[in-house]
N, C-alpha and C positions, 0 to 999 in steps of 0.2 A: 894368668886369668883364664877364667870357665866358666861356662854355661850348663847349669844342670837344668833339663826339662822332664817334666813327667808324664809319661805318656800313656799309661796305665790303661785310660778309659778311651781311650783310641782305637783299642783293638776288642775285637770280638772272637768266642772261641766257639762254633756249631761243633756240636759233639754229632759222629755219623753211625751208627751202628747195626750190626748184623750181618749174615750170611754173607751178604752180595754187597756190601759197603766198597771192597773194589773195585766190585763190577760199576755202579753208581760214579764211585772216582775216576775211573778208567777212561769216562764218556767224555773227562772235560779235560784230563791231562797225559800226558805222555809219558807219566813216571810207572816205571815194574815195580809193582805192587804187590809182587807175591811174595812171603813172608821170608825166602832166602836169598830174595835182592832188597828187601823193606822188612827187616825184621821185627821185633819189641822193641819198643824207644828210639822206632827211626828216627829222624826229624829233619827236614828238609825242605828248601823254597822254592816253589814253580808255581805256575799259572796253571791253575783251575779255574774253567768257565772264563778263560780271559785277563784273569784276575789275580794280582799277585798275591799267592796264598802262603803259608806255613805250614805243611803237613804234617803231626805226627801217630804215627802206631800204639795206641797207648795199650792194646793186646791185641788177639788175630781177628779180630771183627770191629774191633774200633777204633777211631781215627777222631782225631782236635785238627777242626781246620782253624789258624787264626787270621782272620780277614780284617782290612779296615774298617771300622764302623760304620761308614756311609756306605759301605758296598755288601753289606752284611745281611741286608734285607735279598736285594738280588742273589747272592749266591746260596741265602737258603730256598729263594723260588726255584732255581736252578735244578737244586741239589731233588725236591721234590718232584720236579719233572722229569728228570735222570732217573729217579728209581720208580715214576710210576711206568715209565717207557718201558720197564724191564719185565711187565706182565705180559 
């Protein structure tokens, strides 16, 4: 016996891009982000802003964070306060 569930619309995926996308990620996780410790098609789980995230590389400036949906809202306020911090 098994249980299949679908959980499809559970998750959320903020796409982050640009120049300083690791500098912005840097602020809320502890993962090296530079592209010969996080290369194309990283992908990997840690907490950003607290928050158990998904991170992946999807090329050298942009990143799929995938968050839970009810937490999806805060970590895009996060994520905009992180990079206006960076003026």
């Amino acid at each position: 016996p098994c249980a299949i569930t679908e959980l499809s619309d559970a998750y959320v995926t903020i796409a982050l891009d640009g120049p300083r996308a690791t500098e912005v990620l840097a602020r809320g996780c502890g993962l090296d982000l530079s592209v010969t410790a996080f290369g194309l098609n990283a992908c990997t789980r840690t907490r950003l802003a607290q928050l158990p995230v998904m991170v992946r590389r999807m090329t050298h400036e942009r990143f799929g964070c995938v968050v839970d949906r009810s937490a999806a809202q805060y970590l895009f306020d996060w994520m905009q306060d992180a990079a206006a911090g960076l003026d």
